[in-house]
N, C-alpha and C positions, 0 to 999 in steps of 0.2 A: 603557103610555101614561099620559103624567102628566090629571090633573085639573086645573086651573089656575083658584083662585078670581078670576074676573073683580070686583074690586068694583061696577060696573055692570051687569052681565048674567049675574053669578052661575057656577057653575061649568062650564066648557066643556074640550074636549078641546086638547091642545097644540097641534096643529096648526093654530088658530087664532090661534093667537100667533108675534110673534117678540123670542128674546131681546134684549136690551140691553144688557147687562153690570151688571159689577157698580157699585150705584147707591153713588159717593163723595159728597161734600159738593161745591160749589161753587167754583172757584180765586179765590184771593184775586187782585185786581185786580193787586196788585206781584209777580205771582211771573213768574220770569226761564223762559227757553226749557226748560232741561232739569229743572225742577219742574213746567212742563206737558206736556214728554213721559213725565217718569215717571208723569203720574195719566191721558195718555189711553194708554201702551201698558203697563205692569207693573201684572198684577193681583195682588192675594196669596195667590188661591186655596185660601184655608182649608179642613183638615177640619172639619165643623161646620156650625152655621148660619152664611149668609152671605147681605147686601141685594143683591137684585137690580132690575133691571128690568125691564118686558116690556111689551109691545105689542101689542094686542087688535086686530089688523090686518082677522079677519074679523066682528068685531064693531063696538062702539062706538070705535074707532081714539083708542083715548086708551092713554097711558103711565098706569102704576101700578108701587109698589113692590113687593115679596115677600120675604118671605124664605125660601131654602130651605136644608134640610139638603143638604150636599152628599154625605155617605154613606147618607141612607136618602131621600132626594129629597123630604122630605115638605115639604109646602108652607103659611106661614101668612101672611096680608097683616098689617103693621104695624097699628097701631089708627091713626094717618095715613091709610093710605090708603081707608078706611074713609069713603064719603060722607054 
């Protein structure tokens, strides 16, 4: 079972969370249909570290970033997410 550093309530069990995918940048206001289906359905699924997001659903129901390894699942919040 993962640890999952909650920035507001500190570290809780996964199951208290749900993911969100992998967290991209923002779409630029002029981008055309098939540049915003490619960034909401094709992830790039890196080996390595990769930003995510999650959702503290049985806690403080707030969004926050992470990043985790995705071959040793280890988990660190950005200094961002950091309040």
């Amino acid at each position: 079972m993962l640890l999952i550093p909650c920035p507001w309530c500190g570290p809780r069990e996964e199951h208290e969370f749900r993911y969100g995918g992998e967290a991209v940048p923002a779409p630029a206001a002029d981008n055309d249909d098939r540049e915003l289906a490619r960034r909401l359905f094709v992830r790039s699924a890196p080996a390595g570290p990769m930003r995510e997001r999650w959702y503290h659903v049985h806690g403080c129901r707030r969004w926050f970033p992470l990043v985790r390894d995705t071959t040793t699942h280890e988990l660190t919040a950005p200094p961002e997410a950091r309040p």
